[in-house]
Structure formats: C-alpha cells, structure tokens
DSSP file (Angstrom, degrees, kcal/mol; ACC not computed):
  #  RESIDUE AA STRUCTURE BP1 BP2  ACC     N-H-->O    O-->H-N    N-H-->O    O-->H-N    TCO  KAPPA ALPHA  PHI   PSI    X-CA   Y-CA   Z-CA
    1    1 A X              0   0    0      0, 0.0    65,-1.4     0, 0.0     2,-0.2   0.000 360.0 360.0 360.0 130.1  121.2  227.7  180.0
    2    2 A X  B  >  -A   65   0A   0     63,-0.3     4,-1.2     1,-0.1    63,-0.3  -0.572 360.0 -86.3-105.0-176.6  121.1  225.1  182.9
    3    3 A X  T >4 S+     0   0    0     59,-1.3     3,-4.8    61,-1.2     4,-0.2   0.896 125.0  51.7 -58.3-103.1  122.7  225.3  186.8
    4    4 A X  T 3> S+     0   0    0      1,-0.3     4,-1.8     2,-0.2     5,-0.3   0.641 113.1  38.8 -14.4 -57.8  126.3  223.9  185.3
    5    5 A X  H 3> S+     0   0    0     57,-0.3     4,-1.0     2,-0.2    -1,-0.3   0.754 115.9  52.4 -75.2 -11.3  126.8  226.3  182.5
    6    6 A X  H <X S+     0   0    0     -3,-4.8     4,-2.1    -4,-1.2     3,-0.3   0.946 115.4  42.1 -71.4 -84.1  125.5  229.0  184.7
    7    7 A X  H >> S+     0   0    0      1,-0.2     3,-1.8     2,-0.2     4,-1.1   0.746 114.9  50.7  -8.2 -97.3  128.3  227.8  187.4
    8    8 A X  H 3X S+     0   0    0     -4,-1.8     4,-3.6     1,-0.3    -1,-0.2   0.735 108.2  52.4 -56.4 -61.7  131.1  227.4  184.6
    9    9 A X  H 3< S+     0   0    0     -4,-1.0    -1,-0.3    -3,-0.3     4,-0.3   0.959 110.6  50.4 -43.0 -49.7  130.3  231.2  183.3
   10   10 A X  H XX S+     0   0    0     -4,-2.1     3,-1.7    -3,-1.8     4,-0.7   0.978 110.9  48.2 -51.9 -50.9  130.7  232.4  186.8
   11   11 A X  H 3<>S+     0   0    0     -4,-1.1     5,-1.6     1,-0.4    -2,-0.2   0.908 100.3  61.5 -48.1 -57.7  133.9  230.7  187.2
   12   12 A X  T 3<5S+     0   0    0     -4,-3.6    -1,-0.4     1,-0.2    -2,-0.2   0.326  95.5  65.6 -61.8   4.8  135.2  231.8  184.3
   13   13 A X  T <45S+     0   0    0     -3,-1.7     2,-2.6    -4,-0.3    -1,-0.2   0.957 102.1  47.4 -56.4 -86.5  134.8  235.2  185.6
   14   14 A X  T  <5S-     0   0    0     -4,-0.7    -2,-0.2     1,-0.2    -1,-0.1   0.280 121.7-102.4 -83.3  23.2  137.2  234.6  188.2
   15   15 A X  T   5S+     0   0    0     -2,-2.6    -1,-0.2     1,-0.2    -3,-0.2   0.562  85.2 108.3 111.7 -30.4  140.0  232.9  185.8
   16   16 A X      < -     0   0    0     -5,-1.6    -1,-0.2    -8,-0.1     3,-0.1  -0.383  52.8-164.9-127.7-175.3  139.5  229.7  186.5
   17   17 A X        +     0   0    0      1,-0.2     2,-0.6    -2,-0.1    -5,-0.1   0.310  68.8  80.0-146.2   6.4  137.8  226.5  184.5
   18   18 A X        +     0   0    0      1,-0.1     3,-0.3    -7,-0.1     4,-0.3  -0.907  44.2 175.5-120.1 115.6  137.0  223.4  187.6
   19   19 A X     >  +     0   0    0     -2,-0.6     4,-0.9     1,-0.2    -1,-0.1   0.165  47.1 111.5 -83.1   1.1  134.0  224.3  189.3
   20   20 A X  H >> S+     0   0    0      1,-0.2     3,-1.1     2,-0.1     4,-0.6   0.946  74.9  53.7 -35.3 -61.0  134.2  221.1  191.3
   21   21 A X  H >4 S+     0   0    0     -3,-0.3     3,-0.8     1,-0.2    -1,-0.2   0.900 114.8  42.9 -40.8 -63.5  134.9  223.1  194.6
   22   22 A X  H >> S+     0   0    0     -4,-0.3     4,-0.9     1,-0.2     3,-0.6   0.591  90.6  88.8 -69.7  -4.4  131.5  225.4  194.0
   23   23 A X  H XX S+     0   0    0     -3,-1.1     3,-1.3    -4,-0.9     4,-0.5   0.951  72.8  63.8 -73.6 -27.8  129.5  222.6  193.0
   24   24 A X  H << S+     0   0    0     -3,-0.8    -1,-0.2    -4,-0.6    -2,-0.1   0.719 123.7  14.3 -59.5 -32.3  128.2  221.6  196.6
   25   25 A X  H <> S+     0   0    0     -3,-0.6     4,-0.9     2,-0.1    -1,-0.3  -0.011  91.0 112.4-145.1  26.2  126.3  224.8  197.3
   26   26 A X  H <X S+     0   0    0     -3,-1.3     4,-3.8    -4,-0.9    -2,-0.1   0.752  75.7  52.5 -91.2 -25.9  126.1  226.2  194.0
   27   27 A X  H  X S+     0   0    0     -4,-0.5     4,-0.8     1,-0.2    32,-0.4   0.635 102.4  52.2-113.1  32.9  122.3  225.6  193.7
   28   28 A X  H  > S+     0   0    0      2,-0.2     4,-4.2    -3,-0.2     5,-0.2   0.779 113.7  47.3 -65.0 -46.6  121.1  227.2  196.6
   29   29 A X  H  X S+     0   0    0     -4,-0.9     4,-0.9     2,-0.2    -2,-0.2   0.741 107.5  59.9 -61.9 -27.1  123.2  230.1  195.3
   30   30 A X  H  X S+     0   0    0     -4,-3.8     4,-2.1     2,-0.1     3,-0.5   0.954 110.4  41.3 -41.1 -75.0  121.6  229.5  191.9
   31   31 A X  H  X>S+     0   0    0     -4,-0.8     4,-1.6     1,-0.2     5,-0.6   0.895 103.3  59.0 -28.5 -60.3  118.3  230.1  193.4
   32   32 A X  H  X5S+     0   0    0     -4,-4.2     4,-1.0     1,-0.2    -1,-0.2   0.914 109.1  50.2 -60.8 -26.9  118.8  233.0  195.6
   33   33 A X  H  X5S+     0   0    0     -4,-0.9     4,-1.6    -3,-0.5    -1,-0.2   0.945 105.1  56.3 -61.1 -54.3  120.0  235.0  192.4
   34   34 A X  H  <5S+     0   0    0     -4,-2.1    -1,-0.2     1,-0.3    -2,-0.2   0.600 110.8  46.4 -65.7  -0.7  116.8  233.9  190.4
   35   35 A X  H ><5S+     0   0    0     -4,-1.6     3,-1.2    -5,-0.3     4,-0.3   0.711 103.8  60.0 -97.0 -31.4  114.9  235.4  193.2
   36   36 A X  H 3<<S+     0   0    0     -4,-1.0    -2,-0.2    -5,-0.6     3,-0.2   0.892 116.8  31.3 -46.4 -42.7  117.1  238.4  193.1
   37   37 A X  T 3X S+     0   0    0     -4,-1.6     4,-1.2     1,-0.2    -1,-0.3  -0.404  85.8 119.1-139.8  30.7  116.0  239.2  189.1
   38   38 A X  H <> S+     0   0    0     -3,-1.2     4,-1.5     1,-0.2    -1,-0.2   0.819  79.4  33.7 -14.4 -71.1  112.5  237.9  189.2
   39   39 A X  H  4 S+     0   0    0     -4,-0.3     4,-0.4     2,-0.2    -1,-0.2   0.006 109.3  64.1 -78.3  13.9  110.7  240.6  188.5
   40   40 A X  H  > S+     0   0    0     -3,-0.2     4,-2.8     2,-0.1     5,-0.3   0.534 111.7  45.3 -79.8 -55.0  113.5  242.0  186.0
   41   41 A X  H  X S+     0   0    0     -4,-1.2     4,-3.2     1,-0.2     5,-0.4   0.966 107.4  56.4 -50.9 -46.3  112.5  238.5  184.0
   42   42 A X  H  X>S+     0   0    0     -4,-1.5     4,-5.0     2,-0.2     5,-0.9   0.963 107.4  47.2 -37.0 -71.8  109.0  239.3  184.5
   43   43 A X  H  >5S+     0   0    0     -4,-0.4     4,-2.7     2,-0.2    -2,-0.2   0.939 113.9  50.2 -25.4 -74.5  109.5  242.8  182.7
   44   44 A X  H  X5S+     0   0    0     -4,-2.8     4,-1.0     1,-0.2     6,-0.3   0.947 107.4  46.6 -43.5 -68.2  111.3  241.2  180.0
   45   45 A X  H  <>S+     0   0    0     -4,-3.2     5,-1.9    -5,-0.3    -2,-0.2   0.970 117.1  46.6 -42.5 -52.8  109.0  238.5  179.1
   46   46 A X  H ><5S+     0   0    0     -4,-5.0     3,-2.9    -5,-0.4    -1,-0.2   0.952 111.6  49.4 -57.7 -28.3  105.8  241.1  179.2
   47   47 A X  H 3<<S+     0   0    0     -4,-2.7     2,-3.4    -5,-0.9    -2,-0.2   0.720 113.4  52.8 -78.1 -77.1  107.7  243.8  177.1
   48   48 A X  T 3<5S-     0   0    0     -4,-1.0    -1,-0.3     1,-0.2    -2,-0.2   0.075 118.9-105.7 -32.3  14.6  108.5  240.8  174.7
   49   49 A X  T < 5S+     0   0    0     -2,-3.4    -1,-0.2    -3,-2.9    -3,-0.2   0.390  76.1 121.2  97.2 -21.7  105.1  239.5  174.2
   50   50 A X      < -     0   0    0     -5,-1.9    -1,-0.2    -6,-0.3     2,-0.1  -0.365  69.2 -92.5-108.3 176.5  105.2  236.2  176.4
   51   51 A X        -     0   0    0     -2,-0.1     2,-0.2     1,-0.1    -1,-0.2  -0.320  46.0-105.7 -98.6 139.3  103.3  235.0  179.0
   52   52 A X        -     0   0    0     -2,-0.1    -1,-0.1    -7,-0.1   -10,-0.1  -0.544  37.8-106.3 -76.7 149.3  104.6  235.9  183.0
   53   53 A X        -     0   0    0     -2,-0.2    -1,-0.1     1,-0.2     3,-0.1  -0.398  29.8-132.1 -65.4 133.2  106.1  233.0  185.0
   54   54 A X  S    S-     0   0    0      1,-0.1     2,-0.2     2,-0.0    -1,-0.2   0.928  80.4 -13.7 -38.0 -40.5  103.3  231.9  187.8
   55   55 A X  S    S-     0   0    0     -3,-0.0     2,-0.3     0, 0.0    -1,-0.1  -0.905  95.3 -65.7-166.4 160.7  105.6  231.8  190.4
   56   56 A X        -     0   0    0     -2,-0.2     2,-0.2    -3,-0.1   -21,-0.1  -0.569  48.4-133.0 -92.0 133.9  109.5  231.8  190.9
   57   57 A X        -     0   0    0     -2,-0.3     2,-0.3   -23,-0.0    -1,-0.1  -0.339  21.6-173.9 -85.1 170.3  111.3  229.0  189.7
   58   58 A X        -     0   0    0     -2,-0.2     2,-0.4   -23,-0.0   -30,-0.1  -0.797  16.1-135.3-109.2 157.3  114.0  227.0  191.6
   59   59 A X        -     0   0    0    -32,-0.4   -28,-0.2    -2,-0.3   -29,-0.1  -0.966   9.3-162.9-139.9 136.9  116.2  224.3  190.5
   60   60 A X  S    S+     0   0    0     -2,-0.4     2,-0.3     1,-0.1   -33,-0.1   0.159  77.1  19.6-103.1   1.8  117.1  221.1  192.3
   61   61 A X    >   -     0   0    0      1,-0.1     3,-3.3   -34,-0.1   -58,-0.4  -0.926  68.7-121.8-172.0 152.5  120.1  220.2  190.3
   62   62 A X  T 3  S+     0   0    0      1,-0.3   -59,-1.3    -2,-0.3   -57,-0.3   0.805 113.0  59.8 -39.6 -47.1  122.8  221.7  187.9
   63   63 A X  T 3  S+     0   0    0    -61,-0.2    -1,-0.3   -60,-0.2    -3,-0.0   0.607  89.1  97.4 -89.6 -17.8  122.1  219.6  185.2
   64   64 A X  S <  S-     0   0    0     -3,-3.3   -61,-1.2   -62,-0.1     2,-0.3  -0.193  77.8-121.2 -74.2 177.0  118.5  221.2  185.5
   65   65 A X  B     -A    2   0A   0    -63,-0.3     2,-0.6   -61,-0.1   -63,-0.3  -0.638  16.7-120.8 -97.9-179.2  117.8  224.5  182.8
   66   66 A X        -     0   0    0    -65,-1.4    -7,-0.0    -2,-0.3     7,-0.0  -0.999  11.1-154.0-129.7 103.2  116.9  228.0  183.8
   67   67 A X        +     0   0    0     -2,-0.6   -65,-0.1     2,-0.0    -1,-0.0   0.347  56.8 125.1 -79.4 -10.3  113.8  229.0  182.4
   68   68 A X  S    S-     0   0    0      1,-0.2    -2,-0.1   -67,-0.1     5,-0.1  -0.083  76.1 -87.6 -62.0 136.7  115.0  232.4  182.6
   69   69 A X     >  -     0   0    0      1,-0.1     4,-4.5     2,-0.0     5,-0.2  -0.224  41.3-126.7 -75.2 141.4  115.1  235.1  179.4
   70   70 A X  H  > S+     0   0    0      1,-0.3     4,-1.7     2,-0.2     5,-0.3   0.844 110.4  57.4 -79.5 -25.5  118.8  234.6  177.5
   71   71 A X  H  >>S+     0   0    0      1,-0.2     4,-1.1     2,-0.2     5,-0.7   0.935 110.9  45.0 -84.8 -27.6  119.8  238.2  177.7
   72   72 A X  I  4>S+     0   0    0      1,-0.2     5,-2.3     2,-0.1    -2,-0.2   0.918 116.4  43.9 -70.1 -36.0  119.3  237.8  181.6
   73   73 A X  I  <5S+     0   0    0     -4,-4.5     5,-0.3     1,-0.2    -2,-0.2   0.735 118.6  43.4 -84.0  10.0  121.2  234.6  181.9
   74   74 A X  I  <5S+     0   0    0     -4,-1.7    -1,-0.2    -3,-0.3    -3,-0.2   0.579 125.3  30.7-114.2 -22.4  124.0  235.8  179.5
   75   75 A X  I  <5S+     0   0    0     -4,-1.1     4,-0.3    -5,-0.3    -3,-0.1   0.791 135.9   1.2 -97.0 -68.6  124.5  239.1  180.8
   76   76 A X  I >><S+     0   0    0     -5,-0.7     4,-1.1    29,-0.2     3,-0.9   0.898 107.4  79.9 -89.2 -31.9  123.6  239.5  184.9
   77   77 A X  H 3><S+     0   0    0     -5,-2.3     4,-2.7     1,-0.3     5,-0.1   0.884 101.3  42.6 -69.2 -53.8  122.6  235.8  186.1
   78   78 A X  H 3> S+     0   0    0     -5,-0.3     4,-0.5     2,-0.2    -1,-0.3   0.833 113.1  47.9 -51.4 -38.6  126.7  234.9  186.2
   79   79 A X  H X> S+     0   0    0     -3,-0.9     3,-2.2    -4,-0.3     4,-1.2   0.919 112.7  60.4 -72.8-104.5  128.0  238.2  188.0
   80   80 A X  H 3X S+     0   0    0     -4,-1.1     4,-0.7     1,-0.4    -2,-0.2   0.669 108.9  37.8   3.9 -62.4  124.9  237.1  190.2
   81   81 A X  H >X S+     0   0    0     -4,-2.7     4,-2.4    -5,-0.3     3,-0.8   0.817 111.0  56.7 -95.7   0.1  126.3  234.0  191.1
   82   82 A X  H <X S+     0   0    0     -3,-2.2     4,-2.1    -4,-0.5    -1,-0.3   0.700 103.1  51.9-103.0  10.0  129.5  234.9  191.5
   83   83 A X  H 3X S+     0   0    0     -4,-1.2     4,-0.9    -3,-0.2    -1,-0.3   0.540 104.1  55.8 -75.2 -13.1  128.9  237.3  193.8
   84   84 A X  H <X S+     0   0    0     -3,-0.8     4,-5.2    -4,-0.7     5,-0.4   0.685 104.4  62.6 -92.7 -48.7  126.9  234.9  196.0
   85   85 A X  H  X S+     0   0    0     -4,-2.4     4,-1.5    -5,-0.2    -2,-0.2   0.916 105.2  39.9   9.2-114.6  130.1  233.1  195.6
   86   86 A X  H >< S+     0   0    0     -4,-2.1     3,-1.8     2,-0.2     4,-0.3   0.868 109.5  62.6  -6.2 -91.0  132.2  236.0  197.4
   87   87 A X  H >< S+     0   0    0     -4,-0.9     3,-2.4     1,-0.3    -1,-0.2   0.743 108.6  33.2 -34.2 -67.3  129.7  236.3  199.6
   88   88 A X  H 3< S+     0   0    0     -4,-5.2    -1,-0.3     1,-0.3    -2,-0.2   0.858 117.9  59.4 -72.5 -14.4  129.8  232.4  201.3
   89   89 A X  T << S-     0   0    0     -3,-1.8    -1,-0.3    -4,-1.5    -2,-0.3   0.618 111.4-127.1 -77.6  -5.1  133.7  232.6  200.7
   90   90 A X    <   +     0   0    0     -3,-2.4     2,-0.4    -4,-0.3    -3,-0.2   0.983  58.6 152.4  54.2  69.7  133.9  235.9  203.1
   91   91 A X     >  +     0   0    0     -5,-0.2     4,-0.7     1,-0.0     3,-0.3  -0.787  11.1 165.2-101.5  78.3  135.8  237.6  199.7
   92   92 A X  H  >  +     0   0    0     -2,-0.4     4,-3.5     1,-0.2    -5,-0.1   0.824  65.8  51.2 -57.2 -34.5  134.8  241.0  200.6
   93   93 A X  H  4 S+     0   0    0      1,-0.3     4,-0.3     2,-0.2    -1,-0.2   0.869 121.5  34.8 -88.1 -17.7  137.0  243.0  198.4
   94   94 A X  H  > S+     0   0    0     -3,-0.3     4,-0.7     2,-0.2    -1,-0.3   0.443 110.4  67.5 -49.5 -19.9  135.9  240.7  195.2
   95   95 A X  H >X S+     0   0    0     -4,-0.7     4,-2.9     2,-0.2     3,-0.6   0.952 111.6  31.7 -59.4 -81.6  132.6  240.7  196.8
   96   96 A X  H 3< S+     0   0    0     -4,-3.5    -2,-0.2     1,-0.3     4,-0.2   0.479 106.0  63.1 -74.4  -0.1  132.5  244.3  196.1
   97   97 A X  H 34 S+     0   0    0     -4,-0.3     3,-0.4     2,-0.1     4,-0.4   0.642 113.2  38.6 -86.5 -38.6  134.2  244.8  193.3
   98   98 A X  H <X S+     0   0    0     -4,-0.7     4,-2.0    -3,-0.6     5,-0.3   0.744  96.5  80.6 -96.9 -27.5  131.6  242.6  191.5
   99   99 A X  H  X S+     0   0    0     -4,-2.9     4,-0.7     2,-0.3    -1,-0.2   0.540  94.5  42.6 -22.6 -41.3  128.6  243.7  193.2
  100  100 A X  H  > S+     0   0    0     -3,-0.4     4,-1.1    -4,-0.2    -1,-0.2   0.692 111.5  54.7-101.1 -19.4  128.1  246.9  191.4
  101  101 A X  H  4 S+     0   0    0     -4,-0.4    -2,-0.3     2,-0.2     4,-0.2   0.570 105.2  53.2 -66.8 -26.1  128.9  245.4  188.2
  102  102 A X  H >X>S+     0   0    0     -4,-2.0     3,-3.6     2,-0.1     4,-2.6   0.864 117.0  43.4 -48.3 -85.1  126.1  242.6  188.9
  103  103 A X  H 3X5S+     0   0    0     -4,-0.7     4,-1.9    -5,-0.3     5,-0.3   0.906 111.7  46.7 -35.0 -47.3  123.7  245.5  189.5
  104  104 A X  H 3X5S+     0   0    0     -4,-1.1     4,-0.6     1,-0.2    -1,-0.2   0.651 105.2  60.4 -73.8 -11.8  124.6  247.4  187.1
  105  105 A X  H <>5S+     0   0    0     -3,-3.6     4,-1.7     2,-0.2    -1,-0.2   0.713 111.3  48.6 -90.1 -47.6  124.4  244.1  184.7
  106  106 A X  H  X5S+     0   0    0     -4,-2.6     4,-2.9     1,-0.2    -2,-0.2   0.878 101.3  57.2 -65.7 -36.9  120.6  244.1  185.8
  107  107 A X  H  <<S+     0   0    0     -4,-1.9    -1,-0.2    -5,-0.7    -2,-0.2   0.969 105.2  52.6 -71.0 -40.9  119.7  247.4  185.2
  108  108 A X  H  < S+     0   0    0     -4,-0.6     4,-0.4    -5,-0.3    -1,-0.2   0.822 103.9  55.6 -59.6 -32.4  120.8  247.1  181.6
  109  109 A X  H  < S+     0   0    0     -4,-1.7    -1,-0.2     1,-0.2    -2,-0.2   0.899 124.6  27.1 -54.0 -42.8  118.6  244.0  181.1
  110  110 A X  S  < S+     0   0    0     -4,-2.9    -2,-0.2     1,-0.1    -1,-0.2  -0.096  94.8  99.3-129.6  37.8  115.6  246.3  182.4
  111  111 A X  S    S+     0   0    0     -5,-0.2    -1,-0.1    -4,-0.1    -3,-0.1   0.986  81.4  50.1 -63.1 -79.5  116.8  249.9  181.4
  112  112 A X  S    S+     0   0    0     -4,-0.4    16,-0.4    -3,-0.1     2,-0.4   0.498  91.9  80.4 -43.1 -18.5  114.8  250.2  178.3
  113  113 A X        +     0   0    0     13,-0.2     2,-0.3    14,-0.1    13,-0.1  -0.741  49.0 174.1-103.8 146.3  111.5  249.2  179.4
  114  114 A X        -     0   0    0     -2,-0.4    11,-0.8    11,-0.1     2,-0.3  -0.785   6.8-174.0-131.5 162.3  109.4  251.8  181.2
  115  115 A X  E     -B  124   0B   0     -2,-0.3     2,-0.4     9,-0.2     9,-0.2  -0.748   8.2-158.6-172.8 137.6  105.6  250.8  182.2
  116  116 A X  E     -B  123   0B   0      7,-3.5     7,-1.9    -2,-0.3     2,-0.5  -0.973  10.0-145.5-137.6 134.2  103.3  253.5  183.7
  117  117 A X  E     -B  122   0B   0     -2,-0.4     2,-0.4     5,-0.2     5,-0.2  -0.884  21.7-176.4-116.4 116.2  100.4  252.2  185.5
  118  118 A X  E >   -B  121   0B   0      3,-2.2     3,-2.8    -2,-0.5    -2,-0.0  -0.995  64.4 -48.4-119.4 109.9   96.9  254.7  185.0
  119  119 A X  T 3  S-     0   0    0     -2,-0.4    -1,-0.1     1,-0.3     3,-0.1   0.803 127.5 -29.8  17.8  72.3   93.5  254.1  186.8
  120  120 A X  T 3  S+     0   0    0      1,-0.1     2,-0.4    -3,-0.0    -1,-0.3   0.347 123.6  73.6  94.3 -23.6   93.7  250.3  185.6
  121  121 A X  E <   -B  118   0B   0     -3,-2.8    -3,-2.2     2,-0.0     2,-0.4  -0.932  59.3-150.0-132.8 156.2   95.6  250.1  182.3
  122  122 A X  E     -B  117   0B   0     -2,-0.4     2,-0.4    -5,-0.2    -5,-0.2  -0.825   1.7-157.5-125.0 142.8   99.6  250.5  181.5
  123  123 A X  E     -B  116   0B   0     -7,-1.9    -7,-3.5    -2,-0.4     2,-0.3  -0.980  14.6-139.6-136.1 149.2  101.3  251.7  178.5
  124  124 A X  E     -B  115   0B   0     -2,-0.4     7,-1.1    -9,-0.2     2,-0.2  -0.560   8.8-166.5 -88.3 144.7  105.3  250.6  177.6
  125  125 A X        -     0   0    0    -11,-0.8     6,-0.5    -2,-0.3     2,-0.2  -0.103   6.8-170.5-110.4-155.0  107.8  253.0  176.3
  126  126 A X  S >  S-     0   0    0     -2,-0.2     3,-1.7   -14,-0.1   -13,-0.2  -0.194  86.2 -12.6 172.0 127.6  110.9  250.5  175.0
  127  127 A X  T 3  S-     0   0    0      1,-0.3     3,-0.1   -15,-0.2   -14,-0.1   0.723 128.9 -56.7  41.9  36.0  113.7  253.5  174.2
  128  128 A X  T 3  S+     0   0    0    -16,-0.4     2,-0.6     1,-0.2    -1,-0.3   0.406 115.1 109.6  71.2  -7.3  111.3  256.5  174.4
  129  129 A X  S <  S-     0   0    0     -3,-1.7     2,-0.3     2,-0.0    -1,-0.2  -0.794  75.3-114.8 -87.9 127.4  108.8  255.1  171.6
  130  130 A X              0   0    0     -2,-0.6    -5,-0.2    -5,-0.2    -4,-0.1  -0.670 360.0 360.0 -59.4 127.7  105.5  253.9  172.9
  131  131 A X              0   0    0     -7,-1.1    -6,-0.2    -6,-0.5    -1,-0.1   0.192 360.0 360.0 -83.5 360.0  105.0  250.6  172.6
C-alpha cells in the first residue's frame, strides 16, 4: 500500500473521495502513525516467520509504499491516519469517536500473539496453541 492509497482509505472513512485538501501534511501524519504501530509490525512479522525491520521506516512522499504488514495497513493504519487527521483539524468529537476504534483496530492486529520472555529464550502462543 503506498502514502496515497493509505490517504484515500482514510478519506473514505469520512465519506468523502478528494484528498487534495489532506495531501499537504498528510506524510508527516503518515509517519507519526507508523511510529504509533511499530512494534505491533514487529510482532507480526516475527510471529510470521520474517525478518524485523532495523529501524522505523518513514516516507518522504505519497507515491512512496509502506513496508508495513497488509493486515496492519488494511485494518488500523487508515483509522490511524485519520485520526491524526482530527487531531490537526481540532475535530475533537470525531477525534474521539475514532480513537477507540483505531486502538481497538490495533489490538486485533496483535491480539493473537502472546510471547513470554524466560531467562534468555521466548516461546509464542498464536490462539492458545504454542507455536
């Protein structure tokens, strides 16, 4: 998914389909979300087998993609931005209204996975089975 279809999913939250308006400061707000759910990506990618990101990425233009795991950017990553949205618009009472639904968006991404850390070594649950 890149910055624009990220943007355009948010939008489309609210109703609406030109994203011109949001485009000016939409990837700072891009960023500050992929810091938000860092370590939720992190999770994901270990319990799935891949490799952890070095470091967290940023992106310097819409057009760029979002290196990010599909079930985070298809599920929280939009509620994420539009809630950063709200936020620089002062639209408290949408603000909150989406806010817990964002969270709650996250938590589902990283629900299943459990990881219990023992003098050095970890074991995964995924749904109560050890992994």
């Amino acid at each position: 998914m890149t910055g624009s279809e990220l943007l355009a999913r948010a939008v489309a939250i609210m109703q609406e389909t030109e994203t011109e308006h949001y485009e000016p400061y939409a990837v700072p707000l891009i960023n500050l979300v992929l810091a938000e759910t860092f370590e939720v990506n992190q999770r994901i990618r270990r319990f799935g087998g891949k490799e952890e990101m070095p470091a967290l990425p940023q992106i310097r233009e819409l057009s760029e993609e979002i290196p990010y795991e599909e079930v985070l950017c298809a599920r929280a990553l939009p509620l994420g931005l539009l809630c950063r949205i709200y936020a620089a618009e002062g639209n408290n009472p949408m603000l909150s209204l989406y806010k817990r639904e964002y969270a709650e968006a996250v938590n589902e991404c990283d629900r299943d996975l459990l990881v219990f850390e023992t003098e050095g070594s970890y074991a995964e649950f995924f749904g109560g089975r050890r992994r």
